[in-house]
SEDODO-665504 format. One record per residue (C-alpha): residue number from 1; residue in three letters; chain; x negated, y, z. Coordinates in nm, 2 decimals, decimal comma. Layout:
N
- nr rest kette xx yy zz
- NUM ALA A X Y Z $
...
// end
This chain:
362
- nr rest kette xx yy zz
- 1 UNK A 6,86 -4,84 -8,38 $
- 2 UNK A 7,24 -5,07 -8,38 $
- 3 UNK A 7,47 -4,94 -8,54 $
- 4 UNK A 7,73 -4,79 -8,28 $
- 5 UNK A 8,00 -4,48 -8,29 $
- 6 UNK A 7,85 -4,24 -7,96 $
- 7 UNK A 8,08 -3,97 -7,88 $
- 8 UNK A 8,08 -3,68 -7,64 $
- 9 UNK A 8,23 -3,33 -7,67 $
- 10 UNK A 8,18 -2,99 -7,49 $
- 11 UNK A 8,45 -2,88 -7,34 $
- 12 UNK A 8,47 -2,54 -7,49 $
- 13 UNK A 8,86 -2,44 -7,69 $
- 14 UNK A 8,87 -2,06 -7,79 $
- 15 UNK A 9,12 -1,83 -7,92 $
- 16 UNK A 9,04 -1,73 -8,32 $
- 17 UNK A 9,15 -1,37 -8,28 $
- 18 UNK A 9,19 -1,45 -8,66 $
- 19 UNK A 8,84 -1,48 -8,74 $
- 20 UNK A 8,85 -1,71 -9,06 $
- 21 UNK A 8,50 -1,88 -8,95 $
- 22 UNK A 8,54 -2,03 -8,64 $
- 23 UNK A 8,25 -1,93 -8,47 $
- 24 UNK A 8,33 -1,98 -8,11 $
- 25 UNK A 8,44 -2,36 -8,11 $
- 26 UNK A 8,47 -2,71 -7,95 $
- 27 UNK A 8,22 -2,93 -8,12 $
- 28 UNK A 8,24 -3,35 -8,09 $
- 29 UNK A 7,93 -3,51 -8,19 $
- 30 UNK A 8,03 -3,91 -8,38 $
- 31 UNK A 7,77 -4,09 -8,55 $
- 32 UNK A 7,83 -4,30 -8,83 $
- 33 UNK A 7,59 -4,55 -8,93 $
- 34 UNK A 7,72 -4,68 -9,27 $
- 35 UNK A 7,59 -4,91 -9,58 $
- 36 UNK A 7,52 -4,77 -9,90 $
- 37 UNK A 7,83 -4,89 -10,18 $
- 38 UNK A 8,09 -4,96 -9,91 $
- 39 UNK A 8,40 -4,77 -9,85 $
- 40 UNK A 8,41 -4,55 -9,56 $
- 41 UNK A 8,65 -4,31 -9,37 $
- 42 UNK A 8,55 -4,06 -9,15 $
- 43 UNK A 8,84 -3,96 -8,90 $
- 44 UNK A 8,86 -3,61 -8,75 $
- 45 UNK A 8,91 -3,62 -8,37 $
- 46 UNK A 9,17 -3,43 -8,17 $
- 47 UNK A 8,99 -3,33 -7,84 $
- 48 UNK A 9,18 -3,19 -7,53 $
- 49 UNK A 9,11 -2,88 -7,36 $
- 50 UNK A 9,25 -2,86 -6,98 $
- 51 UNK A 9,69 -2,92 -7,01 $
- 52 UNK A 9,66 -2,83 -7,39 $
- 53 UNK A 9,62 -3,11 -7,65 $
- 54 UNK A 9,51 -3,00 -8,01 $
- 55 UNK A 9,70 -3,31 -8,18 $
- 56 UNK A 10,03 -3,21 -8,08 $
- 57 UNK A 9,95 -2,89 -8,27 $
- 58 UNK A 10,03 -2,87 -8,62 $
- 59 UNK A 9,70 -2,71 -8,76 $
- 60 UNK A 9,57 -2,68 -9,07 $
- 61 UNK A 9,24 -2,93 -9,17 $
- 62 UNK A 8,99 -2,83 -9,37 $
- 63 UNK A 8,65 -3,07 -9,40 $
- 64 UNK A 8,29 -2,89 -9,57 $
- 65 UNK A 7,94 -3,06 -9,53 $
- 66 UNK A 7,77 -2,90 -9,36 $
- 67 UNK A 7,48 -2,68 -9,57 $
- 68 UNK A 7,77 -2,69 -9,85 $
- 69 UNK A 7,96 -2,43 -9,92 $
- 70 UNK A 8,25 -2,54 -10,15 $
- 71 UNK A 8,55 -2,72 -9,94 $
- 72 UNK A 8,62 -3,12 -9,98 $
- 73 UNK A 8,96 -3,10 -10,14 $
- 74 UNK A 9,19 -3,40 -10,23 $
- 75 UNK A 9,12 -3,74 -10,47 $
- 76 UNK A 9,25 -3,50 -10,78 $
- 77 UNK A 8,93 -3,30 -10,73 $
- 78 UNK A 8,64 -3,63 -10,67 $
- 79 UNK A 8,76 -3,99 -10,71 $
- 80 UNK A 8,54 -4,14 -10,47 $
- 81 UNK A 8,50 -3,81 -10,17 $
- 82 UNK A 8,85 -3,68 -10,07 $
- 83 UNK A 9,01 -3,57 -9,79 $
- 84 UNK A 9,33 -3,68 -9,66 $
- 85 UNK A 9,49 -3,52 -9,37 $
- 86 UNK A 9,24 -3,60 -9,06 $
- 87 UNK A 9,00 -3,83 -9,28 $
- 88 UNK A 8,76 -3,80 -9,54 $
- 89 UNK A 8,74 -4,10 -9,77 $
- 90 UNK A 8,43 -4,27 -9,93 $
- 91 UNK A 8,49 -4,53 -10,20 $
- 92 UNK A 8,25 -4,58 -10,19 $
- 93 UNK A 7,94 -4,47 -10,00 $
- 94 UNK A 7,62 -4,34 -10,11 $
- 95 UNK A 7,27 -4,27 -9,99 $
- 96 UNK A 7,29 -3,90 -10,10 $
- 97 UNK A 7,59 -3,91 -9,83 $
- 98 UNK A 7,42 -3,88 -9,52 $
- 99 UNK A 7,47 -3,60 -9,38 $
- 100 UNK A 7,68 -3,38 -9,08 $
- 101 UNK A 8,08 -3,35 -9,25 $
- 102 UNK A 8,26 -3,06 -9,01 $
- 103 UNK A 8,66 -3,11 -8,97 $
- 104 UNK A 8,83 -2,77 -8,86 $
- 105 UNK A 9,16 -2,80 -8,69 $
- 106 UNK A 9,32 -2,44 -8,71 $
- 107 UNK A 9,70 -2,29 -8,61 $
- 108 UNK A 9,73 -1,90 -8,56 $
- 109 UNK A 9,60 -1,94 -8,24 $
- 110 UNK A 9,33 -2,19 -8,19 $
- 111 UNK A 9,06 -2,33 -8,37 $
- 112 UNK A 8,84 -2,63 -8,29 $
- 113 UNK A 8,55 -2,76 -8,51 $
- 114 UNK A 8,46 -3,13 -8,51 $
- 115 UNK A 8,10 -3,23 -8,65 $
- 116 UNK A 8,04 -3,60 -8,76 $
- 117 UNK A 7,74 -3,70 -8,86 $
- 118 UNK A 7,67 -4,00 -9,09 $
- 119 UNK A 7,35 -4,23 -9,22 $
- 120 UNK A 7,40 -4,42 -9,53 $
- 121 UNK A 7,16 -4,72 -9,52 $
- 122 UNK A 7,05 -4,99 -9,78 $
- 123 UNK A 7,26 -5,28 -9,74 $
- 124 UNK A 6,88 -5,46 -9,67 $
- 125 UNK A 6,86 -5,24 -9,33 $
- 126 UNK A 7,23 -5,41 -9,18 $
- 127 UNK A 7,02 -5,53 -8,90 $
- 128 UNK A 6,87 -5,25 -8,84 $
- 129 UNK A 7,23 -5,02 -8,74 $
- 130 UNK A 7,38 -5,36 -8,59 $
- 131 UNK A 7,64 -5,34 -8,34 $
- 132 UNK A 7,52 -5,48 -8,01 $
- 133 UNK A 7,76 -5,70 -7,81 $
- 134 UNK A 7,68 -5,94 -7,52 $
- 135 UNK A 7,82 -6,27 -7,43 $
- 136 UNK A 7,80 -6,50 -7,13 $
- 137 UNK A 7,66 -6,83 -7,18 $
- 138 UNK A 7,84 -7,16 -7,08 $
- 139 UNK A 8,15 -6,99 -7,07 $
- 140 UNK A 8,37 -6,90 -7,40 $
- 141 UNK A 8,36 -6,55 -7,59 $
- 142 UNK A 8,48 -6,35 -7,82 $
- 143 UNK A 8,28 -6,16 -8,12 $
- 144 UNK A 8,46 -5,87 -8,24 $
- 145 UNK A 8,43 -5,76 -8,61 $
- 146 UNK A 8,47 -5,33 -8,53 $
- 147 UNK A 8,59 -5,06 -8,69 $
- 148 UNK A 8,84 -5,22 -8,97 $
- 149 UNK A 9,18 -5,07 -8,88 $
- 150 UNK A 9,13 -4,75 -9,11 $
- 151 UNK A 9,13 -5,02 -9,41 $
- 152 UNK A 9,44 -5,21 -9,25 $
- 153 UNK A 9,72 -5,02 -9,26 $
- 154 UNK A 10,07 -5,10 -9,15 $
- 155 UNK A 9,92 -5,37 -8,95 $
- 156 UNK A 9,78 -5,54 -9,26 $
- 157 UNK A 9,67 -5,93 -9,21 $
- 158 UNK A 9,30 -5,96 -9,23 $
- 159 UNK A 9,07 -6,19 -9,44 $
- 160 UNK A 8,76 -6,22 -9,28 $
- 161 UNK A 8,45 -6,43 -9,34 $
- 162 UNK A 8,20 -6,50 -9,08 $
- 163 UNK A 7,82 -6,58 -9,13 $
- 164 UNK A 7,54 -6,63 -8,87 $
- 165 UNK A 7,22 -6,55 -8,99 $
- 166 UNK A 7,33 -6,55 -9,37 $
- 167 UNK A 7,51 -6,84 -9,31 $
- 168 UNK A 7,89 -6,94 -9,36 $
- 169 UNK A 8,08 -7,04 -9,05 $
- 170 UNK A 8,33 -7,31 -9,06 $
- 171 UNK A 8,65 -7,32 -8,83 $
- 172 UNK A 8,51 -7,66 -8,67 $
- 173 UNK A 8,74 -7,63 -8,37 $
- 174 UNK A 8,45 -7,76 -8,15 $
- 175 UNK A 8,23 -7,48 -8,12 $
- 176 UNK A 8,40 -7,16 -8,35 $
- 177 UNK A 8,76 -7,07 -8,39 $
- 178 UNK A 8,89 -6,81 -8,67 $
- 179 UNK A 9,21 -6,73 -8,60 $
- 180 UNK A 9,36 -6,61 -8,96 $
- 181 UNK A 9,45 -6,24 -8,91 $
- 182 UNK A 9,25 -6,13 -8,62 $
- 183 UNK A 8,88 -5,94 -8,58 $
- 184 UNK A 8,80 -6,21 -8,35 $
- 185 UNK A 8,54 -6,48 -8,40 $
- 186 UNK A 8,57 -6,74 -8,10 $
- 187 UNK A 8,32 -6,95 -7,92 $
- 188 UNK A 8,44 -7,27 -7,72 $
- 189 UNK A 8,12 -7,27 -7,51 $
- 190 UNK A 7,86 -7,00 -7,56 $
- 191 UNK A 7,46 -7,11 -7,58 $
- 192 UNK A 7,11 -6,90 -7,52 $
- 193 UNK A 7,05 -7,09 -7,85 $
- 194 UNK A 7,39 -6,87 -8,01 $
- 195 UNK A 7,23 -6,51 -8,00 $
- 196 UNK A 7,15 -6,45 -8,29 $
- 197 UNK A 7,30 -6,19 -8,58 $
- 198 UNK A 7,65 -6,24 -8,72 $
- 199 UNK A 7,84 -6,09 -9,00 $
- 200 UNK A 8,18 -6,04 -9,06 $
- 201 UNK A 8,33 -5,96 -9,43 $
- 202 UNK A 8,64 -5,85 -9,58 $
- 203 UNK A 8,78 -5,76 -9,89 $
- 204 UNK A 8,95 -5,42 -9,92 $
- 205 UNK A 9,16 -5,36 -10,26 $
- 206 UNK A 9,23 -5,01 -10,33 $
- 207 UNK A 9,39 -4,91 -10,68 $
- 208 UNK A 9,30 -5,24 -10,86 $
- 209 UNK A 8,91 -5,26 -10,75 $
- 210 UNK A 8,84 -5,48 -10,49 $
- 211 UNK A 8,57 -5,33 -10,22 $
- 212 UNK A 8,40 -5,50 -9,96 $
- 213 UNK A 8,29 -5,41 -9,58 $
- 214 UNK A 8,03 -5,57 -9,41 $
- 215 UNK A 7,99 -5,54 -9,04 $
- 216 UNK A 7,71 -5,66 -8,84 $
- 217 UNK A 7,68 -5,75 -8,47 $
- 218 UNK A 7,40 -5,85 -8,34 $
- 219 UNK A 7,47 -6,11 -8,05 $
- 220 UNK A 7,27 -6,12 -7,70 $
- 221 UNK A 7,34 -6,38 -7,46 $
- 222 UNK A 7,31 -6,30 -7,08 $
- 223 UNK A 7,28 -6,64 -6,80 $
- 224 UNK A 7,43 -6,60 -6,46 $
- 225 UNK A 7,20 -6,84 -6,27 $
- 226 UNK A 7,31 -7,26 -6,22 $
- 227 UNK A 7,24 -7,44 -5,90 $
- 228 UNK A 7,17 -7,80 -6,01 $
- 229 UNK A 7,04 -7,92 -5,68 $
- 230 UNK A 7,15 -7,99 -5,44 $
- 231 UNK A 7,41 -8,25 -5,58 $
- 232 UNK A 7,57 -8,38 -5,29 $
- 233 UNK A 7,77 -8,19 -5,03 $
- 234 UNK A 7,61 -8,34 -4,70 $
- 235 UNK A 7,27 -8,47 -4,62 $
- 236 UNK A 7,19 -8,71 -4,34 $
- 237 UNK A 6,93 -8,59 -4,12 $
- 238 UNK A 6,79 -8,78 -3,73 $
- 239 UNK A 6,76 -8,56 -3,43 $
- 240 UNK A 6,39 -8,43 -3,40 $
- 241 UNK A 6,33 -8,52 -3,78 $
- 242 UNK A 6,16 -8,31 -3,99 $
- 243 UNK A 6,35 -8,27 -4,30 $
- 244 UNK A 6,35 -8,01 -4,64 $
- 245 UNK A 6,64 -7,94 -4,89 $
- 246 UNK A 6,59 -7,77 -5,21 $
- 247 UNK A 6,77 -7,56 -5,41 $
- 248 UNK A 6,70 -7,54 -5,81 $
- 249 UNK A 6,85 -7,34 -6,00 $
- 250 UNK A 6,89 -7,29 -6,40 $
- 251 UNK A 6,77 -6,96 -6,57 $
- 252 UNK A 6,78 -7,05 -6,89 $
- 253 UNK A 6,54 -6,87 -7,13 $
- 254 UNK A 6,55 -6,53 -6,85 $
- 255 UNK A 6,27 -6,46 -6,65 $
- 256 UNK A 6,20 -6,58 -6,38 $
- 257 UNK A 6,15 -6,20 -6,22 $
- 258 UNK A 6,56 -6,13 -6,31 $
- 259 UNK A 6,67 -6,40 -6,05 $
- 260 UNK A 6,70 -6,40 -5,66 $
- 261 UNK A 6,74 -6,70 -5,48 $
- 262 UNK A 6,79 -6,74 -5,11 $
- 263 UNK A 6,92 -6,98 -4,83 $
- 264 UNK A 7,18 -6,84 -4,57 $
- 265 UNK A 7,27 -7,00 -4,28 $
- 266 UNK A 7,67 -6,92 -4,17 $
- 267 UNK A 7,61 -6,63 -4,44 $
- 268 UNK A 7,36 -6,48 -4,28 $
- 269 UNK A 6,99 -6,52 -4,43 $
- 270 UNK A 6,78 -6,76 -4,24 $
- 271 UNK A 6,49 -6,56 -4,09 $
- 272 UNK A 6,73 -6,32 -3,93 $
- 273 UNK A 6,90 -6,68 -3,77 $
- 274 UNK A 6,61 -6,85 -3,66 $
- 275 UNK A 6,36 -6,60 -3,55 $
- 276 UNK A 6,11 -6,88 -3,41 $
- 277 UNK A 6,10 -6,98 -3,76 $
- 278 UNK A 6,23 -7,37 -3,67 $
- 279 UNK A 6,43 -7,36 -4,00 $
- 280 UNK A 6,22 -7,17 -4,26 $
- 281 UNK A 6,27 -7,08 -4,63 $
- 282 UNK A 5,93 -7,25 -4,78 $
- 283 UNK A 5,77 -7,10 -5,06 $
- 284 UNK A 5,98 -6,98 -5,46 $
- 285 UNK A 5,85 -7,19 -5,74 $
- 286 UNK A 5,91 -7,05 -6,10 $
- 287 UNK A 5,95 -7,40 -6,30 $
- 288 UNK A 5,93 -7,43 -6,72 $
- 289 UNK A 6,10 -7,75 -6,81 $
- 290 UNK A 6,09 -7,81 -7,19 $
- 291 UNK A 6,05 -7,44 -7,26 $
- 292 UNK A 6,35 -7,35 -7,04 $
- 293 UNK A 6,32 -7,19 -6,69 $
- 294 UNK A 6,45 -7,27 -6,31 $
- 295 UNK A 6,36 -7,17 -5,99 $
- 296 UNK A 6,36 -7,40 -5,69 $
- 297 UNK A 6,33 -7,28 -5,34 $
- 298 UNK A 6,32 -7,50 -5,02 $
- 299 UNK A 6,49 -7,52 -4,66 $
- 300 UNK A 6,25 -7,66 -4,43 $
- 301 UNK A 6,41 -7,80 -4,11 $
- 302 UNK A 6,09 -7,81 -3,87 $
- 303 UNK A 6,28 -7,98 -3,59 $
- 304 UNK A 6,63 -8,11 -3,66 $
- 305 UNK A 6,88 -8,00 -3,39 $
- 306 UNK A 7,21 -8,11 -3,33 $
- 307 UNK A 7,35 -7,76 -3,36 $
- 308 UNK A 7,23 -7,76 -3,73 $
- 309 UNK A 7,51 -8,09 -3,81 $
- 310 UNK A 7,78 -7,76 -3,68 $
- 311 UNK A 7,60 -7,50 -3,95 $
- 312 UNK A 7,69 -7,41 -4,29 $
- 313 UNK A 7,39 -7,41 -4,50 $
- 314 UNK A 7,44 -7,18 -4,83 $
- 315 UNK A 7,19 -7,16 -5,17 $
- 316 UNK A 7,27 -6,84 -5,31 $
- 317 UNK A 7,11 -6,74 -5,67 $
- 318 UNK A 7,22 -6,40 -5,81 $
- 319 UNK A 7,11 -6,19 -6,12 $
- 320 UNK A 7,24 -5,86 -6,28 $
- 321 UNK A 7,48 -6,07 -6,47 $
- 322 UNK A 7,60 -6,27 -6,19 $
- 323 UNK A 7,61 -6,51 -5,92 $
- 324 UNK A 7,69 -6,89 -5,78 $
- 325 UNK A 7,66 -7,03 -5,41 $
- 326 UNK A 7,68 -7,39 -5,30 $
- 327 UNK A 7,72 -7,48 -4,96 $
- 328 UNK A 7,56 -7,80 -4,82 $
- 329 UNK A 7,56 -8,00 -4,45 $
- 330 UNK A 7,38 -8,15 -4,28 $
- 331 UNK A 7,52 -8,44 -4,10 $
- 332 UNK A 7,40 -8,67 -3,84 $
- 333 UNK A 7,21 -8,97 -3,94 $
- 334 UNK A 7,34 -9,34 -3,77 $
- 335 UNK A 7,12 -9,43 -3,47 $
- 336 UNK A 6,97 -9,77 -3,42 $
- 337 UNK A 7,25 -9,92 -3,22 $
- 338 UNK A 7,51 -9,76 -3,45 $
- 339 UNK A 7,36 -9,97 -3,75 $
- 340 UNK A 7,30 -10,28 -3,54 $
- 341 UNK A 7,64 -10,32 -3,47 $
- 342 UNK A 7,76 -10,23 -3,82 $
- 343 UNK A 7,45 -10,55 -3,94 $
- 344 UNK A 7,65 -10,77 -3,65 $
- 345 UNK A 8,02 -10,65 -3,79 $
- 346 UNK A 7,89 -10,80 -4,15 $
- 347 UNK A 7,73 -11,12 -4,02 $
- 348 UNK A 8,05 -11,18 -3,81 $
- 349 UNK A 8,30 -11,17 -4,06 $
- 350 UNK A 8,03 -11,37 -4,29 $
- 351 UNK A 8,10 -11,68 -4,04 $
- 352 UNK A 8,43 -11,63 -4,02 $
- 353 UNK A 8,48 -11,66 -4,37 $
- 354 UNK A 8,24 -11,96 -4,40 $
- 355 UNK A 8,46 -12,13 -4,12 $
- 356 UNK A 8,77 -12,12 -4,27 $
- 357 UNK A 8,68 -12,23 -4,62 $
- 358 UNK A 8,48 -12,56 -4,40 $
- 359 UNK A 8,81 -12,60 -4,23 $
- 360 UNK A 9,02 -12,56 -4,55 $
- 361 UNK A 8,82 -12,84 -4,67 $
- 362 UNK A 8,88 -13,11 -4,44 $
// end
């Protein structure tokens, strides 16, 4: 289980005919997964039904638990349950608080229900109700610290502490910023090796006692696939020379199964090109180097023709995540005669030199 907020309504708004109960109702399922001994607030929703909108009524809101008789009332009543307005306040929360709370939103015409359901954990179980967010390696990212702006009122400036895997993280410029204020933990350049678990904390005062809320993300990495090789943007190549590029790529700590790699030839894949098979895509090897994965797929030129120095050869290497291309050519490789008279060129301006510093002499 991560800890989440998962929403979803029927779409169901009926007249009360004055029926005190409710009975025919909308009814929006939220989950709250909480820790035990931290404040929480519970916020009724205000669903729409068709052109009307409930919020823009001004209804009456009453919260019960449900299997509880006896209505929440204000602080006067419980110091730490009350209901204010369209919340209901925990400060803090307790195990014995789990439970579906029901908000009803009533005027003299209409009358929606609202049913929220929260789990008070131990605070040992944080992992377990984590909130799951994904980064991108090898680019930068953000981490958000969710769900704090019901403690932050009036726009508030936050004081948050960040941890990864129990441990306090620095504003080291290189590889974390914490911008003073904000919900946002930054990373410069994210790793496979940064996934991980993270925890943000911040102190929330409330009538001279000082609370605390924990949230806890729990950090996945995802790897759009890296051609390494080929390095260099043209290969030479004679006429009639049998030649093979290869393309390797960089998965990362993916499998190997997640990632497609292919060649195309004027971006068209090469066995619909050359259906006598003189260029050929030679067979996918899955690589580990030191514990990390690549894949490296070869173009085998059987015969070189000089129609192939005119054709733009493409790796391609795609996943769910992503995708990268890099286009190579192949070039024509000097002839005999083409060298020999570059070898002459060299040797001729050798003697010239020679000559003249002779000459200088005498």
């Amino acid at each position: 289980i991560f800890r989440t907020t998962c929403s979803g309504f029927s779409s169901s708004l009926f007249s009360t005919d004055g029926n005190k109960n409710c009975p025919d109702h909308t009814v929006f399922f939220k989950h709250y997964y909480e820790l035990h001994g931290e404040p929480v607030v519970l916020k009724c929703p205000s669903p729409r039904y068709k052109h009307l909108d409930i919020s823009a009524l001004t209804p009456n809101i009453t919260w019960y638990k449900n299997g509880s008789k006896p209505m929440i009332s204000g602080r006067d009543e419980d110091p730490r349950v009350w209901a204010k307005g369209d919340t209901l306040w925990f400060l803090p929360a307790m195990l014995e608080d789990s439970g579906v709370y029901i908000c009803t939103r009533r005027n003299s015409s209409y009358c929606a229900e609202v049913s929220i359901h929260l789990t008070v954990v131990e605070k040992t179980a944080a992992r377990d109700i984590a909130y799951l967010q994904v980064l991108f390696t090898f680019t930068s990212g953000k981490i958000v610290c969710p769900d704090l702006w019901d403690f932050t009122p009036n726009g508030t400036s936050l004081e948050l502490k960040w941890y990864k895997d129990a441990l306090p993280l620095e504003d080291d410029q290189e590889k974390f910023l914490i911008l003073k204020g904000s919900t946002y933990l930054t990373m410069t350049s994210v790793l496979p090796t940064d996934a991980g678990y993270y925890t943000c904390k911040m102190p929330f005062p409330f009538e001279g006692v000082t609370h605390e809320i924990t949230r806890t993300i729990r950090l996945e990495t995802r790897i759009t696939p890296i051609i390494v090789y080929p390095t260099q943007k043209t290969t030479s190549a004679a006429l009639g020379s049998r030649m093979t590029l290869s393309c390797k790529v960089f998965v990362g700590l993916s499998s190997h199964v997640n990632t497609d790699v292919e060649w195309l030839a004027n971006d068209t894949a090469v066995d619909v090109v050359y259906k006598q098979s003189r260029i050929t895509e030679g067979e996918r090897q899955d690589i580990v180097e030191n514990g990390e994965n690549f894949i490296e797929v070869p173009l085998i030129f059987h015969s070189v023709e000089e129609v192939d120095f005119y054709t733009d050869f493409t790796c391609l290497a795609q996943n769910r995540y992503g995708y990268q291309v890099l286009p190579t050519r192949v070039k024509q490789e000097a002839v005999f005669w083409e060298k020999a008279q570059s070898l002459g060129l060299i040797i001729s301006n050798l003697w010239a030199a020679l000559y003249e510093k002779i000459t200088h002499r005498a």
